[in-house]
C-alpha positions in Angstrom: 90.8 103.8 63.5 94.2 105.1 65.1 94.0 108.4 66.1 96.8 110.6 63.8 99.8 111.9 66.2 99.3 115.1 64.3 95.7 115.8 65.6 96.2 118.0 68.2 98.5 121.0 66.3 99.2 119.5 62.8 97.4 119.5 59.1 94.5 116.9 60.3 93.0 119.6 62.8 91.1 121.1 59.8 90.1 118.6 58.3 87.5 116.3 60.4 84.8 118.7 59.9 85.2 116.9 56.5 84.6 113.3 57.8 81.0 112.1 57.1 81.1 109.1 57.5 80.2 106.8 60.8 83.6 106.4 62.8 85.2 104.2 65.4 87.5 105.6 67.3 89.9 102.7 68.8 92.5 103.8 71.9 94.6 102.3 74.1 94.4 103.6 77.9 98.0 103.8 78.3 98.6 105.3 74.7 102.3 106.7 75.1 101.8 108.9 72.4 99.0 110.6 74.7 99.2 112.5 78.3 95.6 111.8 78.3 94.8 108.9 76.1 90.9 108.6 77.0 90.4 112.3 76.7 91.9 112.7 73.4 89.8 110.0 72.0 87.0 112.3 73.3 87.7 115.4 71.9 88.8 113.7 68.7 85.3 112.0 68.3 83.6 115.2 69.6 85.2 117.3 66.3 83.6 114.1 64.2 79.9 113.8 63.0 79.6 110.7 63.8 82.1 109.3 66.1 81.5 106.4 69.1 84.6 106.0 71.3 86.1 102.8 72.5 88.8 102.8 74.9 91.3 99.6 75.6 91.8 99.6 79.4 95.6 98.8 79.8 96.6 98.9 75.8 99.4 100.9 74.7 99.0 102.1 70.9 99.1 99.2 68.7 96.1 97.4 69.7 96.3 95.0 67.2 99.7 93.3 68.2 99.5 94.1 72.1 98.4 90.4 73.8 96.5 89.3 70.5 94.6 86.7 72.1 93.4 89.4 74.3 93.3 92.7 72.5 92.9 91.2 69.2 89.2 89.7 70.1 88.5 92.7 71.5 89.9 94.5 69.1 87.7 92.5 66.0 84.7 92.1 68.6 84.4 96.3 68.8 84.2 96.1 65.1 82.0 93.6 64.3 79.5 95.3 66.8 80.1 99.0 65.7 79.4 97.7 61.8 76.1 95.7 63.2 75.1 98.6 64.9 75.4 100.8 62.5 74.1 98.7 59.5 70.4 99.4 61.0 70.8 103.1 60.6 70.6 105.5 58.0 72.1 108.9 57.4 73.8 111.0 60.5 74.4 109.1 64.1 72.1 110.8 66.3 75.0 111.1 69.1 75.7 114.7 69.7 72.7 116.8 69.2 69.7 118.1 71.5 67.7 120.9 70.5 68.5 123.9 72.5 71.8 123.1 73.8 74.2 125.9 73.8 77.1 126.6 75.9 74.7 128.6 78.5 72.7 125.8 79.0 75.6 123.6 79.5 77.4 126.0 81.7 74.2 126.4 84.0 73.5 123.1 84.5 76.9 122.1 85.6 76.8 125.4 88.2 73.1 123.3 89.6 75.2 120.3 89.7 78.2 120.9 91.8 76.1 123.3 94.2 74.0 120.4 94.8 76.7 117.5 94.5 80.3 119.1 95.1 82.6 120.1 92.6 85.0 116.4 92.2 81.5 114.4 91.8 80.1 115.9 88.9 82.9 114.9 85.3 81.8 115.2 82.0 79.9 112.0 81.9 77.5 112.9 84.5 77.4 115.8 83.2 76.5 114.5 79.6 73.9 112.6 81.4 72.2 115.3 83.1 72.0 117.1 80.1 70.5 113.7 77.7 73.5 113.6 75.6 76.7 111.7 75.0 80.3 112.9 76.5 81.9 113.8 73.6 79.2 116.1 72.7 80.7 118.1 75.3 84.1 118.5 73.8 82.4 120.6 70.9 82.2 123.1 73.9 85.5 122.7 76.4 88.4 121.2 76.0 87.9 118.5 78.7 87.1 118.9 82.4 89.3 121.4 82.8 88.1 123.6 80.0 84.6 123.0 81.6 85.8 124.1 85.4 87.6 127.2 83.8 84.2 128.3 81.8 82.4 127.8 85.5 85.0 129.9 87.1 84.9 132.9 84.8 81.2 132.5 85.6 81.9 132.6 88.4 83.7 135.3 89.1 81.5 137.4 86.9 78.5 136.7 89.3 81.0 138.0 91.6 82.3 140.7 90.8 78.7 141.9 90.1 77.5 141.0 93.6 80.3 142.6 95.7 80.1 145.8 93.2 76.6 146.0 94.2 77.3 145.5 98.0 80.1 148.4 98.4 78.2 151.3 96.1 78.1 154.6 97.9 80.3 153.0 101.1 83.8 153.5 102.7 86.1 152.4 105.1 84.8 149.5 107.9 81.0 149.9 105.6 82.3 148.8 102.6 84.6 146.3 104.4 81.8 144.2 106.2 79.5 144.6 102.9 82.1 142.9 100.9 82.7 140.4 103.5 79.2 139.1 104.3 78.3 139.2 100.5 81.0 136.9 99.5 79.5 134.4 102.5 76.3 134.5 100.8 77.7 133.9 97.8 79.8 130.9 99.5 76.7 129.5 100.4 74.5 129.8 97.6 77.0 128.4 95.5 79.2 126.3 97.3 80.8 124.3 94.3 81.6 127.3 92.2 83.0 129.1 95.5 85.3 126.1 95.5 86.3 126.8 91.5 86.8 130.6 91.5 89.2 130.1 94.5 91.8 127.7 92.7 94.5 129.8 91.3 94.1 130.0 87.3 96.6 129.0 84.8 99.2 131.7 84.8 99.1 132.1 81.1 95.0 132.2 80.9 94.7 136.1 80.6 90.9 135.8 80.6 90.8 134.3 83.9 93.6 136.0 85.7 91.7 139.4 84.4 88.2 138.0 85.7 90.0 137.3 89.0 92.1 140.7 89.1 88.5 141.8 88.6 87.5 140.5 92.3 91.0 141.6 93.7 90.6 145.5 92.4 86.5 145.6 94.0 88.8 144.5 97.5 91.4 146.6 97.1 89.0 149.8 96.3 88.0 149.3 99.4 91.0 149.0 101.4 92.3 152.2 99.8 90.2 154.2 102.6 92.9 152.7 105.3 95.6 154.5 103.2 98.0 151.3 103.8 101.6 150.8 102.2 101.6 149.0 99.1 102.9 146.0 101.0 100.4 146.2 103.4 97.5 146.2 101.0 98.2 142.9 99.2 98.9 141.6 102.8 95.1 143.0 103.9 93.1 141.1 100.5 95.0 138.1 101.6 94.0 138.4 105.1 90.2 139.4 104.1 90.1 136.2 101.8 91.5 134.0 104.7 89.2 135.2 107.4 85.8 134.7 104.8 87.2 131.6 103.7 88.5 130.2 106.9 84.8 131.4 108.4 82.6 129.5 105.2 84.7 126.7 105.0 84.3 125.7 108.5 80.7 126.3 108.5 79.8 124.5 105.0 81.3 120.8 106.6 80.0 121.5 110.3 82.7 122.6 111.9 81.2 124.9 114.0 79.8 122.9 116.4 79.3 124.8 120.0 75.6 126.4 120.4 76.8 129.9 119.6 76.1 132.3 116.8 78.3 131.7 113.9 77.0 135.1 113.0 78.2 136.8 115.7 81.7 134.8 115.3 82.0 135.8 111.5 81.4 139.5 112.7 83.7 139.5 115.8 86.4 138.3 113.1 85.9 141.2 110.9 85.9 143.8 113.8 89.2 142.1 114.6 90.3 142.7 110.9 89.6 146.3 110.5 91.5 147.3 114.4 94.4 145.7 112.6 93.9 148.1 109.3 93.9 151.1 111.5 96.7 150.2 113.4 98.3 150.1 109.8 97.0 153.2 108.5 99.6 155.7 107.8 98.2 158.9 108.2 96.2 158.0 111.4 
């Protein structure tokens, strides 16, 4: 089956939840008409019922006709063993269901996955696997990898926001500053894969994430308004205050404090350092 040029914005979109029957979905790895051949397939065969993906590593888009003696046994071999396949089963493919997933599910197992593994080892394969389904089961629910990191970073940043909310209620000035600081190291280190995530800078036209990020920024800023610094000043203080917990749990989460002294008492001494450079800033001293 060639995959319609159309499916991504044109009349076809609608119209696969109408496809019941079994489908093989043929592509080339170096389809031109695709940025990300093997990924379309996906998300094609994860809007199908019944869709099993096979990609042509090198292939362009007419498999048929591209080195025949090559692609075209592959090409007829892929057939003959989908139609074999399939002539031992009845009804629905079983590829794409497992009772109780839902989005939550997905999401929280992927959190548990790139805490434990880092966030470049875990795709939507291993992901699939950990959860006992196939990849382009996924698709139903993101829109590729990157759909999938953006869903863990507005996580993310919701766990966030809540936790640093928590930490600065009913303090001010240097209080609230160290709060905020040593709860986003905790959170750093109890979720070192999505610290990695939220940090990326979003898509510039994703409103949902900018606003769940702005969300983080405003907490920060709250606090900084007890130092009654310029406008300029204030932006220049949350970037400082994300560089100096950053800088400190970065370090630390690949060993790279390695001297016998308190990283504690370093992480602290950094903050003190902060906050004499806030007053000195203050305008109405």
């Amino acid at each position: 089956m060639a995959i319609d040029k159309s499916e991504s914005s044109g009349a076809t979109y609608t119209r696969h939840a109408e496809v019941k029957a079994p489908t093989l979905i043929l592509m080339g790895s170096r389809d031109p008409d695709f940025k990300q051949p093997e990924q379309e397939a996906h998300m094609l065969a994860g809007r199908l019922q019944q869709a099993t993906v096979q990609i042509f590593e090198g292939a362009g888009h007419h498999l048929q006709v591209e080195e025949p003696e090559k692609n075209g046994r592959k090409y007829s071999n892929a057939l003959c063993t989908y139609l074999i396949q399939n002539s031992f089963k009845s009804g629905r493919l079983n590829m794409a269901t497992r009772a109780g997933l839902d989005h939550k599910t997905i999401i929280d197992t992927a959190i548990r996955l790139i805490d434990a593994d880092g966030l470049h080892e875990v795709t939507m394969a291993t992901l699939a696997s950990q959860l006992g389904v196939k990849t382009p089961t996924l698709y139903h629910y993101f829109t590729g990898l990157a759909g999938l990191r953006r869903d863990i970073a507005l996580q993310g940043l919701k766990e966030a926001a809540k936790l640093l909310g928590d930490a600065v209620m009913g303090k001010a000035g240097d209080d609230a500053v160290y709060a905020l600081a040593h709860s986003m190291r905790t959170f750093a280190k109890k979720h070192p894969g999505v610290y990695e995530v939220i940090n990326q800078a979003p898509d510039p036209n994703d409103q949902t994430w900018l606003a769940s990020g702005n969300e983080v920024v405003t907490i920060v800023r709250r606090a900084l308004s007890a130092y009654a610094l310029t406008p300029d000043d204030e932006l220049h203080a949350v970037r400082m205050f994300r560089s100096v917990v950053h800088g400190c749990t970065s370090l630390e989460a690949i060993g790279g404090f390695g001297l016998p002294l308190d990283i504690d008492e370093t992480f602290q001494r950094l903050l003190t350092m902060f906050l004499h450079d806030l007053h000195d800033r203050q305008i109405n001293k």
